[in-house]
N, CA, C and O of each residue as an XYZ file, in Angstrom:
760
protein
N      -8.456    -23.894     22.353
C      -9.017    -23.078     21.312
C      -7.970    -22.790     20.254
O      -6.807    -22.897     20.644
N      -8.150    -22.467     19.070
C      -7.395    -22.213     17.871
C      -6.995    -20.927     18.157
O      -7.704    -20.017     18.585
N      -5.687    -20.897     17.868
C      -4.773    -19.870     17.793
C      -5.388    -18.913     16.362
O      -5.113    -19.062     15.171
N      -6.391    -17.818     17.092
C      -6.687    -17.030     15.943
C      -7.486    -16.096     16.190
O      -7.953    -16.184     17.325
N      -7.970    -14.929     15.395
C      -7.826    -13.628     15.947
C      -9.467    -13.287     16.108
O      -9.984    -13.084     15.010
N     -10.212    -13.203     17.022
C     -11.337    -12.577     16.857
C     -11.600    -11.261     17.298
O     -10.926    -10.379     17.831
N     -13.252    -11.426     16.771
C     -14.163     -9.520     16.832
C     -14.057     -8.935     17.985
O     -14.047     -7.713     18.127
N     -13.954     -9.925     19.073
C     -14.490     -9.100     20.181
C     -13.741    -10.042     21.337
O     -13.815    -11.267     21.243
N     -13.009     -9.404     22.441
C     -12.263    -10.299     23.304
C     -13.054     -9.932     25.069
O     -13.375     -8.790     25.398
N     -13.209    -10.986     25.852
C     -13.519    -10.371     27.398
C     -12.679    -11.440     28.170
O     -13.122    -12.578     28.325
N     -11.521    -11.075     28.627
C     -10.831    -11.967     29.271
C     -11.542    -12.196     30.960
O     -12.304    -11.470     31.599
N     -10.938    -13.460     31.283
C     -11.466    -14.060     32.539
C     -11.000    -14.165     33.356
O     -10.770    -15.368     33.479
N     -10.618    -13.620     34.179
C      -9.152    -14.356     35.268
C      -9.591    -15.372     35.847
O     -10.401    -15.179     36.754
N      -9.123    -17.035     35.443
C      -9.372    -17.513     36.045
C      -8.728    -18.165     37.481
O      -8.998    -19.226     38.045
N      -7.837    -17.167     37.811
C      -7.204    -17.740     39.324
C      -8.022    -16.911     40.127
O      -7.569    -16.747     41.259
N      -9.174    -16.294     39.863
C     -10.020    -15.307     41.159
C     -11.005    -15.903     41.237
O     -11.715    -15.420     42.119
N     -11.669    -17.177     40.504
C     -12.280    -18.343     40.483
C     -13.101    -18.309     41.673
O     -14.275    -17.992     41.867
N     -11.938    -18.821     42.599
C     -11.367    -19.920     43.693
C     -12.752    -20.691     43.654
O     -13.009    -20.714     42.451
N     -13.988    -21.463     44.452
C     -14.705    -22.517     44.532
C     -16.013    -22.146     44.120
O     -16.900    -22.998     44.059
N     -16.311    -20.411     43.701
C     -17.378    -20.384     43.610
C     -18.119    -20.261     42.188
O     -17.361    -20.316     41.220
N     -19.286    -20.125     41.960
C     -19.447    -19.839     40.681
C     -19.955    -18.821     40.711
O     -20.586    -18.390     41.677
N     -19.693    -17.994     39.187
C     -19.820    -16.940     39.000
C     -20.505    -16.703     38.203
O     -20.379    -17.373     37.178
N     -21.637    -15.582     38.241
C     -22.611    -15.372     36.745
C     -22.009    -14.048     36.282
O     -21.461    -13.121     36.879
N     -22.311    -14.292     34.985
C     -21.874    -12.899     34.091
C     -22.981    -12.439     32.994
O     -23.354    -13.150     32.061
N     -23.541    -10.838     33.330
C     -24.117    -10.578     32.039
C     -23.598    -10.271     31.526
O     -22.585     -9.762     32.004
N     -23.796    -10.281     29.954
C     -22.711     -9.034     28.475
C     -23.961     -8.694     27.905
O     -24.952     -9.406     27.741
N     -23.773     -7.505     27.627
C     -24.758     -6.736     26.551
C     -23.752     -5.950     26.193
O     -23.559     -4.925     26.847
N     -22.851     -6.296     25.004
C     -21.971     -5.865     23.786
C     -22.614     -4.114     23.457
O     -23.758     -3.868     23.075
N     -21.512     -3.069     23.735
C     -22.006     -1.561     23.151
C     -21.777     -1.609     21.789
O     -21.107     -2.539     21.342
N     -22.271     -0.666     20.978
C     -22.751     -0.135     19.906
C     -21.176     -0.487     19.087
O     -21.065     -1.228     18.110
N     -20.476     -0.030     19.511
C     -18.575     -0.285     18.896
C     -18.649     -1.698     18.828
O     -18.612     -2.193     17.701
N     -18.757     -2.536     19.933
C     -18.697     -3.578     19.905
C     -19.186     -4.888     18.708
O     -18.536     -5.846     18.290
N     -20.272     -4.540     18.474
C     -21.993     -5.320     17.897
C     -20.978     -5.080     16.288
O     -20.701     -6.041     15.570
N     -20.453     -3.330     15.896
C     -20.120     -3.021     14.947
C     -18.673     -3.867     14.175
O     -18.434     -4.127     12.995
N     -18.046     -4.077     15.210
C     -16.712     -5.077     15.423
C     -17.193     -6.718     14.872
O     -16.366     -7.457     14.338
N     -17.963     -6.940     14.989
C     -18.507     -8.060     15.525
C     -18.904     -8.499     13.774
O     -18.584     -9.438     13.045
N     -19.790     -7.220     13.602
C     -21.489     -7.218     12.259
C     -19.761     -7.256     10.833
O     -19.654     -7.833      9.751
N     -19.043     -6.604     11.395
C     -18.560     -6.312     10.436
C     -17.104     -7.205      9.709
O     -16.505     -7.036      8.647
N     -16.878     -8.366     11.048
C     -16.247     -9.455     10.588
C     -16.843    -10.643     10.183
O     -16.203    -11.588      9.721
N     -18.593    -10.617     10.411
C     -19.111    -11.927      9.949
C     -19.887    -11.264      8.918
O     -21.002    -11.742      8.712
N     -19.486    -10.136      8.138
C     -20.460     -9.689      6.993
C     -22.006     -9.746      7.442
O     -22.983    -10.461      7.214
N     -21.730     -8.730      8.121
C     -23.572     -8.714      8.661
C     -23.988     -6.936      8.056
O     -23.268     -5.985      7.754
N     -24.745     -7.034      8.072
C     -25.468     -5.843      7.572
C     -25.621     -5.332      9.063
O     -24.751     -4.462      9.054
N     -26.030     -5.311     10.030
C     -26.220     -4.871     10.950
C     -26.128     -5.555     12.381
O     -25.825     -6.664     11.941
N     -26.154     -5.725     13.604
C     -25.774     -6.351     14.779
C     -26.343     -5.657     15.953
O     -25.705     -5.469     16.989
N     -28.031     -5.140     15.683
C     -28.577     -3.889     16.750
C     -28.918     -4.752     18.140
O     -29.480     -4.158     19.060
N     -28.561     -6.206     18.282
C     -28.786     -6.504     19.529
C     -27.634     -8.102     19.530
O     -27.353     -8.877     18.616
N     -27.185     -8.065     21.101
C     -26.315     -8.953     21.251
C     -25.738     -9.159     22.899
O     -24.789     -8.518     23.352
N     -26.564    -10.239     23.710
C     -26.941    -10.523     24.781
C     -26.021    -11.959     25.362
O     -26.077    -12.965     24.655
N     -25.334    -11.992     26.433
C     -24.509    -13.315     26.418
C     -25.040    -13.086     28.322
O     -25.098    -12.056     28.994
N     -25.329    -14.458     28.668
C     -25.497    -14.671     30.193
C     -24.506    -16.057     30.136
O     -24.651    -17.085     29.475
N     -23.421    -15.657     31.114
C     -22.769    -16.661     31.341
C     -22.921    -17.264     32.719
O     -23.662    -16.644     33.482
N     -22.212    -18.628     33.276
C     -21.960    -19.310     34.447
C     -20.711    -19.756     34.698
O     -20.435    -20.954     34.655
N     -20.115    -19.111     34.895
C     -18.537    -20.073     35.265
C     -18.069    -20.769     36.474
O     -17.912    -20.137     37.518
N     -17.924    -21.564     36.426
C     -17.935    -22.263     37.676
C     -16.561    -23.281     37.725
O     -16.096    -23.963     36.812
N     -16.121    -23.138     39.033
C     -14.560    -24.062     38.959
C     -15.049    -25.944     38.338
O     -16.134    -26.525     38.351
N     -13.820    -26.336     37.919
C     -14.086    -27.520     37.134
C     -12.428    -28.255     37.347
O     -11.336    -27.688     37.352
N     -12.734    -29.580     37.494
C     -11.601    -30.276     38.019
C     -10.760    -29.247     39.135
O     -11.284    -28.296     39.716
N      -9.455    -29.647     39.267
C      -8.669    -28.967     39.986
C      -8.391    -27.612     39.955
O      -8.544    -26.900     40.947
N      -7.862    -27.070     38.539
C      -7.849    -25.830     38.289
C      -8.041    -25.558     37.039
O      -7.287    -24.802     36.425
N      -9.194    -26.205     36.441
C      -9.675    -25.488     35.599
C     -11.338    -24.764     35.632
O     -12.003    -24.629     36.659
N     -11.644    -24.480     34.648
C     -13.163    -24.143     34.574
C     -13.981    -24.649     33.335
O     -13.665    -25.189     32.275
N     -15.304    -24.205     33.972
C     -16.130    -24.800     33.247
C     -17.160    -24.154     32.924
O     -17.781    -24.224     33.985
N     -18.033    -23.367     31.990
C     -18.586    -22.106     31.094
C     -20.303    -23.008     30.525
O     -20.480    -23.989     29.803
N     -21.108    -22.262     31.130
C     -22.066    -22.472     30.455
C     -22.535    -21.083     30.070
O     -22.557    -20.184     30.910
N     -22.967    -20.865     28.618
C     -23.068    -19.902     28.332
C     -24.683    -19.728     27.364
O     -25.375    -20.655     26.941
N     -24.887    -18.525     27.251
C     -26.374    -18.463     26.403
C     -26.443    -17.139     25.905
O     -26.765    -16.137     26.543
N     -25.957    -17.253     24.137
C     -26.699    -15.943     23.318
C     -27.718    -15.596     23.037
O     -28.700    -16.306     22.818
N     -27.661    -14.736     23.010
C     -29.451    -13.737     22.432
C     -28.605    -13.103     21.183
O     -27.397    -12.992     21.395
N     -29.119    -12.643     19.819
C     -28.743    -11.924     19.602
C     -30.041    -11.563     18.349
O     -30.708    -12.583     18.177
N     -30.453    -10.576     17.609
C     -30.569     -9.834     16.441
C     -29.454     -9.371     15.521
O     -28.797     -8.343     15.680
N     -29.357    -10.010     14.811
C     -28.479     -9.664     13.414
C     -29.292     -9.391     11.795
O     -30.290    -10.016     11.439
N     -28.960     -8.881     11.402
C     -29.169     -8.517      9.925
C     -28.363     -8.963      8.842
O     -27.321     -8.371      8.563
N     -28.740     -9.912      8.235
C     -27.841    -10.841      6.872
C     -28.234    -10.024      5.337
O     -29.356     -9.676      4.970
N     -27.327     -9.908      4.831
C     -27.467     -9.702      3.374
C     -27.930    -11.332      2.874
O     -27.371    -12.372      3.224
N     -29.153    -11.191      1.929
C     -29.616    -12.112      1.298
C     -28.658    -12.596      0.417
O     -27.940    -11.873     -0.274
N     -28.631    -14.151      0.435
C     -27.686    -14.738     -0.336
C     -27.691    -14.523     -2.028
O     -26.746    -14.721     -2.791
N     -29.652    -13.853     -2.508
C     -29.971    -13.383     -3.989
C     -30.224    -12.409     -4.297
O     -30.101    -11.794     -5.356
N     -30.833    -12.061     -2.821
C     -30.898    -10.329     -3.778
C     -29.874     -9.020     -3.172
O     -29.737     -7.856     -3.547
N     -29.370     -9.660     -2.282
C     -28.810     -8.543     -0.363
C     -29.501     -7.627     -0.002
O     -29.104     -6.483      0.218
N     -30.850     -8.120      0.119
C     -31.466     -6.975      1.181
C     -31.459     -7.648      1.951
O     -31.486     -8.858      1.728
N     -31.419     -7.131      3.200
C     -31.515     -7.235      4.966
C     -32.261     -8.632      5.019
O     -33.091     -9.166      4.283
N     -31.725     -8.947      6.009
C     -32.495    -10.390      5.980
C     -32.428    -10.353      7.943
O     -31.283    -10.206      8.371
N     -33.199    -10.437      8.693
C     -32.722    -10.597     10.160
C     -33.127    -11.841     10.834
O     -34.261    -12.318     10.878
N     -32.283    -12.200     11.240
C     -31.473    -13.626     11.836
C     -31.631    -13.267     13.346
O     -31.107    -12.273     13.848
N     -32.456    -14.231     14.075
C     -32.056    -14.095     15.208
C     -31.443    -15.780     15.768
O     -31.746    -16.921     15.417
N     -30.343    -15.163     16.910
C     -29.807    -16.338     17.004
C     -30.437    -16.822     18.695
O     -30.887    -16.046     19.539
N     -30.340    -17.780     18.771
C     -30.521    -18.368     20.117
C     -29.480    -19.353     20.609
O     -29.967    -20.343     21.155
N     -28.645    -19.326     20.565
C     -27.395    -20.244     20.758
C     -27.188    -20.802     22.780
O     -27.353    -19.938     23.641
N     -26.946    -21.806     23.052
C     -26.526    -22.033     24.823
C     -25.294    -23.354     23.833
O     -25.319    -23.998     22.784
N     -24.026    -23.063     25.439
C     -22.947    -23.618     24.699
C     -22.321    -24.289     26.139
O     -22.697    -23.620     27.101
N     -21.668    -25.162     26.432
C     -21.058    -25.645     27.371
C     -19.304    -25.847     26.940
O     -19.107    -26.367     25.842
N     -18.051    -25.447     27.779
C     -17.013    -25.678     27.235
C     -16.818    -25.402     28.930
O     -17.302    -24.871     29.929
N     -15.395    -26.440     28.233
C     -14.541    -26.718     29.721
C     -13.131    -26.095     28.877
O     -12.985    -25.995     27.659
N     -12.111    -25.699     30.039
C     -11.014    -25.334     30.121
C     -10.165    -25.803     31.161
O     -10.676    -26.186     32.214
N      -8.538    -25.828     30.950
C      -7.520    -26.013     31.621
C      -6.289    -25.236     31.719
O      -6.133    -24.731     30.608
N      -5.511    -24.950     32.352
C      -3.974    -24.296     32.303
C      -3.524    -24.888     31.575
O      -4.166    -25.925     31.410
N      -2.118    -24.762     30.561
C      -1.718    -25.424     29.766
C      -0.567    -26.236     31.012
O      -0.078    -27.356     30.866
N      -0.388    -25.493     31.966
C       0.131    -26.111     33.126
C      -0.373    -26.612     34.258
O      -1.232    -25.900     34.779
N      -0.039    -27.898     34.962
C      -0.356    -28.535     35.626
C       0.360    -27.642     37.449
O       1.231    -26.826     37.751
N      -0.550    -28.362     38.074
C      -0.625    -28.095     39.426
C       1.401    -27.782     39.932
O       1.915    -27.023     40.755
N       1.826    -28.504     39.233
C       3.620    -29.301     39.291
C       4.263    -27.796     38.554
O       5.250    -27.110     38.818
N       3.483    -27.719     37.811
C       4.475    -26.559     36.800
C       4.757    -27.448     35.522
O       5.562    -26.939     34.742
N       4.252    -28.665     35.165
C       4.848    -29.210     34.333
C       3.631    -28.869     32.526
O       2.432    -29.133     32.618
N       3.991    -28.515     31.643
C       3.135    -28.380     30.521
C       2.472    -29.506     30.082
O       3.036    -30.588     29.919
N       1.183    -29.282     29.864
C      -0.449    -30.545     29.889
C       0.306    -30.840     27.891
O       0.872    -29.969     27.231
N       0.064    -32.085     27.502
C       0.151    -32.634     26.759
C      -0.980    -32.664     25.863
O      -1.958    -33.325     26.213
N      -1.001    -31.948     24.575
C      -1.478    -31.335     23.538
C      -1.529    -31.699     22.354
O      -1.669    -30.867     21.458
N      -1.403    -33.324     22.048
C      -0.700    -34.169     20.973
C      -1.693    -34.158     19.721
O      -2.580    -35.012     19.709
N      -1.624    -33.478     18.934
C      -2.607    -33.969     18.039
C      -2.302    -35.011     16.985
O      -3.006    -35.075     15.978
N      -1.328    -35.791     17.166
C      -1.555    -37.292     16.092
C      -1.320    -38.378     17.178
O      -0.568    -39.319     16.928
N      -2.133    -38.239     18.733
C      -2.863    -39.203     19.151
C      -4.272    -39.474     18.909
O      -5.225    -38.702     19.014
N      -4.235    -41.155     18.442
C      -5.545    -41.026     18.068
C      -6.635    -41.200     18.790
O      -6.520    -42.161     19.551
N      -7.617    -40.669     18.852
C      -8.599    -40.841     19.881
C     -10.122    -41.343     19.509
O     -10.638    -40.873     18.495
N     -10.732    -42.134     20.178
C     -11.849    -42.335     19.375
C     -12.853    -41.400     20.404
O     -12.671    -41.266     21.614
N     -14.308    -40.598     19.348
C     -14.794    -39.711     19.251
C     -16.577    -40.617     19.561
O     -16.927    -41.637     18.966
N     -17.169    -40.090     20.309
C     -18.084    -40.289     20.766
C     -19.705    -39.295     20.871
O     -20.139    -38.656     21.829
N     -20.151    -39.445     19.837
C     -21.043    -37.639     19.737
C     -21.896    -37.252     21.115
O     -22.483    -36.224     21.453
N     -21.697    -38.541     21.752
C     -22.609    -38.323     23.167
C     -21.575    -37.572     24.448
O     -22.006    -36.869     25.362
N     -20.323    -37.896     24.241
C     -19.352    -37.279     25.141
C     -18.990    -36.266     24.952
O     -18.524    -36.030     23.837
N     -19.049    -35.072     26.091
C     -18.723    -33.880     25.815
C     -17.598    -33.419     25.150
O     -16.803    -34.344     25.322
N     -16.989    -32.506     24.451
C     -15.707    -31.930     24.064
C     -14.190    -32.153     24.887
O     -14.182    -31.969     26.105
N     -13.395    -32.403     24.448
C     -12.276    -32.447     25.386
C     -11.830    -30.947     26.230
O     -12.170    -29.987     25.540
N     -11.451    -30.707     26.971
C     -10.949    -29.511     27.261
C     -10.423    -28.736     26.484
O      -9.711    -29.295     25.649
N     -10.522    -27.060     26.381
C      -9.689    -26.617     25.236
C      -7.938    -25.630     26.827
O      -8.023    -25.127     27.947
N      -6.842    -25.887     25.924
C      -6.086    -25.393     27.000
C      -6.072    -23.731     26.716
O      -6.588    -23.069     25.815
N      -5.189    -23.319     27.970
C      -5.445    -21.951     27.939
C      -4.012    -21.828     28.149
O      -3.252    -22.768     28.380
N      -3.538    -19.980     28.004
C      -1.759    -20.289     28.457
C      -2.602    -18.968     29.843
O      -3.767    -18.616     30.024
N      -1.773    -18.739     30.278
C      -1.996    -17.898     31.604
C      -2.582    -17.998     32.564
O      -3.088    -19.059     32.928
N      -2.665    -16.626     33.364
C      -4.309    -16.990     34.634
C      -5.257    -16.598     33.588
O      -6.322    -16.890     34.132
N      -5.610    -16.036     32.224
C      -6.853    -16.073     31.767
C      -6.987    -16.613     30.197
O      -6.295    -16.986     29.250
N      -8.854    -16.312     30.737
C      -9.353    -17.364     28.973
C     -10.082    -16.390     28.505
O     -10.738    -15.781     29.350
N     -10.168    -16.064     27.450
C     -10.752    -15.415     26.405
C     -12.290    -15.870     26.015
O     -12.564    -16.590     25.055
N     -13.205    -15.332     26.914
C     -14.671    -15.788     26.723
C     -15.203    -15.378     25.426
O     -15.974    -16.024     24.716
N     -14.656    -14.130     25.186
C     -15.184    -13.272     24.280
C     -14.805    -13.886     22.594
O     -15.337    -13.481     21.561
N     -13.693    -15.006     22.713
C     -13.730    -16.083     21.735
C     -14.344    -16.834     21.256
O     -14.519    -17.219     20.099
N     -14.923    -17.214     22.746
C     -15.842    -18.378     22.940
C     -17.017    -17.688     22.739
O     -17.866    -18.555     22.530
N     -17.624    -16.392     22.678
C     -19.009    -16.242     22.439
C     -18.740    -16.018     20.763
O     -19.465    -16.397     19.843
N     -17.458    -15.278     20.686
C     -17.671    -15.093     18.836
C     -17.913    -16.554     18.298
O     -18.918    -16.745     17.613
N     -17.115    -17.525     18.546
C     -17.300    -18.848     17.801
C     -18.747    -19.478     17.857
O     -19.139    -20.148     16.901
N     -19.583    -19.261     19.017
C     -20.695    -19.473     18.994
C     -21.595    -18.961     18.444
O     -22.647    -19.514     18.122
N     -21.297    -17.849     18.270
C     -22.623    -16.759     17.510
C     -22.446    -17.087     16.426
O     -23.479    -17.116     15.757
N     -21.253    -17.456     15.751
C     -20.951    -17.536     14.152
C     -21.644    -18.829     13.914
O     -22.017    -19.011     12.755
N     -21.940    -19.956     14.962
C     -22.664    -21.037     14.750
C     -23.936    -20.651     14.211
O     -24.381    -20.897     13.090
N     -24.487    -19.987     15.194
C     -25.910    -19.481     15.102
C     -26.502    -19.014     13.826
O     -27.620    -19.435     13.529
N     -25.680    -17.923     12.776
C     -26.076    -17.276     11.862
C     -26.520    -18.299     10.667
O     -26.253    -19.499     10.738
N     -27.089    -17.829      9.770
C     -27.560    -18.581      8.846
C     -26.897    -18.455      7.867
O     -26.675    -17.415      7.247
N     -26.415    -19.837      7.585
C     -25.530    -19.884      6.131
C     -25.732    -19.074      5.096
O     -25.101    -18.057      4.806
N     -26.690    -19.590      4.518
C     -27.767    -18.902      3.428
C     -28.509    -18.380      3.784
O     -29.416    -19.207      3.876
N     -29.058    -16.982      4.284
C     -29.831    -15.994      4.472
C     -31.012    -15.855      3.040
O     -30.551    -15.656      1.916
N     -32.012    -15.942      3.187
C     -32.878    -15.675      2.258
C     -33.800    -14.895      2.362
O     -34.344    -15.333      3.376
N     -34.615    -13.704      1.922
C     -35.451    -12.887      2.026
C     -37.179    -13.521      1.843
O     -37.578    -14.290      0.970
N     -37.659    -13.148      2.525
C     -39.199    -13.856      2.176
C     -39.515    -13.600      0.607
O     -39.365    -12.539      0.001
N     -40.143    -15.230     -0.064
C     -40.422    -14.870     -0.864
C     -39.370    -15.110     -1.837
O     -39.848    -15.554     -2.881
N     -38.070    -14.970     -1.866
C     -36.888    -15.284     -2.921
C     -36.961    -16.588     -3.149
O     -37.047    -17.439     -2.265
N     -36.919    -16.861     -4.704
C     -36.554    -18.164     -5.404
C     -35.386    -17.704     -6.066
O     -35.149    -16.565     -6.468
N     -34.619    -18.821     -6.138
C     -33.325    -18.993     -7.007
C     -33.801    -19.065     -8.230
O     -34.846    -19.710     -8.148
N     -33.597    -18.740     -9.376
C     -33.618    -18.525    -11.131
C     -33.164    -19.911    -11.343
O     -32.142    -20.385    -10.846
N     -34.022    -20.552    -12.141
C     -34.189    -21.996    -12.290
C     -32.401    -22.037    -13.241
O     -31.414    -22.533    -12.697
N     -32.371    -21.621    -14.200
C     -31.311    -21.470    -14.485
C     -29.981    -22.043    -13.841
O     -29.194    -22.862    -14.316
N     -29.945    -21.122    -12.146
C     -28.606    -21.054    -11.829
C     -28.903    -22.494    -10.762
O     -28.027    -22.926    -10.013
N     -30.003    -22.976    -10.849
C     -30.186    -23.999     -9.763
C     -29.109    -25.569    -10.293
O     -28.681    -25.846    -11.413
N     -29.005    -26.073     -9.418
C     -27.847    -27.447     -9.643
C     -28.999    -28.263    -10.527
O     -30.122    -27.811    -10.300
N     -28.988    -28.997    -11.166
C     -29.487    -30.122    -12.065
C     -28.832    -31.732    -11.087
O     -27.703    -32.210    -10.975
N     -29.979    -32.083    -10.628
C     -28.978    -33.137     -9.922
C     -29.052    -34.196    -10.523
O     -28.828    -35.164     -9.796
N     -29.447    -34.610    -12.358
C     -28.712    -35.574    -12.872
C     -27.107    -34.904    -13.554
O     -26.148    -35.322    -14.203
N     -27.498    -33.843    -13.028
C     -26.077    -33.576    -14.269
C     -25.173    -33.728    -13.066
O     -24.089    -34.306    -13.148
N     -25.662    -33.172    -11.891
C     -24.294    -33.569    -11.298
C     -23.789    -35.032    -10.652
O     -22.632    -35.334    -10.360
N     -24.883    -35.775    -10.528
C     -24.914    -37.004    -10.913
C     -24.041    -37.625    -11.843
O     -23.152    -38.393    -11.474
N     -24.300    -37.260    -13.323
C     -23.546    -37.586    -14.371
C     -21.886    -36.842    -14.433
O     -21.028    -37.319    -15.176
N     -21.691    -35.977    -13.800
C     -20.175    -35.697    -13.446
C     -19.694    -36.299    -12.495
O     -18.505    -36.583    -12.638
N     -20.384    -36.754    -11.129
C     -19.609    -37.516    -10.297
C     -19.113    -39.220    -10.925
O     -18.180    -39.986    -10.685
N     -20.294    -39.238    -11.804
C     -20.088    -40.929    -12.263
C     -18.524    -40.946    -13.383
O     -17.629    -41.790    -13.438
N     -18.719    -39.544    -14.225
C     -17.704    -39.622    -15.112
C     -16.462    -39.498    -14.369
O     -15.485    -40.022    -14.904
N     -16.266    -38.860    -13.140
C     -14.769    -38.365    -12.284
C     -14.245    -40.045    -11.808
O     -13.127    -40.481    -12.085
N     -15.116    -40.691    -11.188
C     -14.748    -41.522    -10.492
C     -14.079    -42.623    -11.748
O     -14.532    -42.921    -12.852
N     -13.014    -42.988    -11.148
C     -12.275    -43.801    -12.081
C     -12.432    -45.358    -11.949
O     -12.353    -45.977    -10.888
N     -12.628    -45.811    -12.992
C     -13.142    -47.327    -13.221
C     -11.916    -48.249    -12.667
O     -10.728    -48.233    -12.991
N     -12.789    -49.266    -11.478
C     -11.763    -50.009    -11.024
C     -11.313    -51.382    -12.541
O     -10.595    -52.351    -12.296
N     -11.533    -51.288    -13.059
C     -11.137    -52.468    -14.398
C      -9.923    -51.389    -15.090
O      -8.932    -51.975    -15.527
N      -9.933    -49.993    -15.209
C      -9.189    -48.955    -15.757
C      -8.319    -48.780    -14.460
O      -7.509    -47.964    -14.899
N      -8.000    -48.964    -13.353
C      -6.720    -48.891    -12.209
C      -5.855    -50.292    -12.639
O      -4.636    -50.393    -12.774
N      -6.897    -51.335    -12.807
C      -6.492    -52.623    -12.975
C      -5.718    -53.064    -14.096
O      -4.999    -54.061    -14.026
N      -5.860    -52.202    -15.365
C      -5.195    -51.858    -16.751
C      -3.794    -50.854    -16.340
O      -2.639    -51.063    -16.712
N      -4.208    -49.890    -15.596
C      -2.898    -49.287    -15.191
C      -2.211    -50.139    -14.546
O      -1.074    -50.120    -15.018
N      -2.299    -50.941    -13.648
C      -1.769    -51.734    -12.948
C      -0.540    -52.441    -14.378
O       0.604    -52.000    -14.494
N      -0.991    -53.311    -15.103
C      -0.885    -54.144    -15.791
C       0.233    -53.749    -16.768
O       1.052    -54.508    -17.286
N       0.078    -52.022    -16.967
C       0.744    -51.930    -17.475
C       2.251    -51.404    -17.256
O       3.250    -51.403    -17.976
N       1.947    -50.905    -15.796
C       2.994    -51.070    -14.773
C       3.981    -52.014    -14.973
O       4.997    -51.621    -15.547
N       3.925    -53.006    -14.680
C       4.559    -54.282    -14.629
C       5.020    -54.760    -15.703
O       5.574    -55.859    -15.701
């Protein structure tokens, strides 16, 4: 997971694991929802429901199936009145120690290249300690869930401010630079 700061944290110990799996409810209190409404610019956050499954995965890591509920309230992207969003999000993520069984540190390379497969699950994300930060993993998911553009029933955009898609058409054609005009630079290079 990315080194970075979220709304709401529920750590996991995962060395109390050991073979079995474990279910977890969350129903987030009133402080919480507020933590939450108020880093993803929400107008409100009056409901917010997480049923998890954790269950051991490879040797010593784990493996998280998870499922939000939530009610949120969006400021409209035209006018900002209340707009409510409900999310339905289920998420699967695996985890590892950043250390191996040996004591030795798991290899984390990011300019190996890897080829990417949309049918194969996610790679593991590493963890440093005995615990993982679920409560990461549900913020990153819920933030999936919300709606980009929130719109109120009934709102049209003002023809005005709407994109013209020959004009932007006609700006992408003017940006792009003429390969006969690289070929003149070239030329004159030399």
């Amino acid at each position: 997971m990315a080194d970075k700061d979220y709304p709401w944290s529920y750590m996991f110990d995962a060395t109390r694991l050991g073979n079995k799996t474990r279910h977890v409810k969350l129903s987030l209190n009133e402080e919480e929802r507020a933590q939450i409404a108020k880093s993803y610019d929400l107008t409100e956050l009056p409901e917010l429901d997480v049923d998890l499954e954790v269950r051991p995965w490879r040797r010593d890591g784990l493996a998280v199936r998870g499922h939000i509920r939530a009610r949120a309230l969006q400021p409209c992207v035209v006018t900002l009145e209340p707009v409510e969003c409900l999310v339905d999000e289920e998420f699967d993520r695996t985890f590892l120690p950043d250390m191996d069984s040996k004591g030795r540190r798991r290899q984390n390379d990011d300019t190996i290249e890897i080829d990417l497969d949309i049918d194969e699950s996610d790679p593991p994300d590493l963890f440093e300690g005995p615990q993982v930060d679920l409560g990461a993993v549900v913020c990153e998911h819920f933030a999936l869930g919300l709606d980009p553009f929130p719109r109120a029933n009934g709102v049209e955009m003002d023809e005005k401010y709407a994109p013209d898609p020959e004009e932007d058409a006609k700006q992408d054609e003017e940006q792009k630079p003429s390969p006969f005009a690289a070929l003149e630079a070239l030329k004159k290079k030399k």
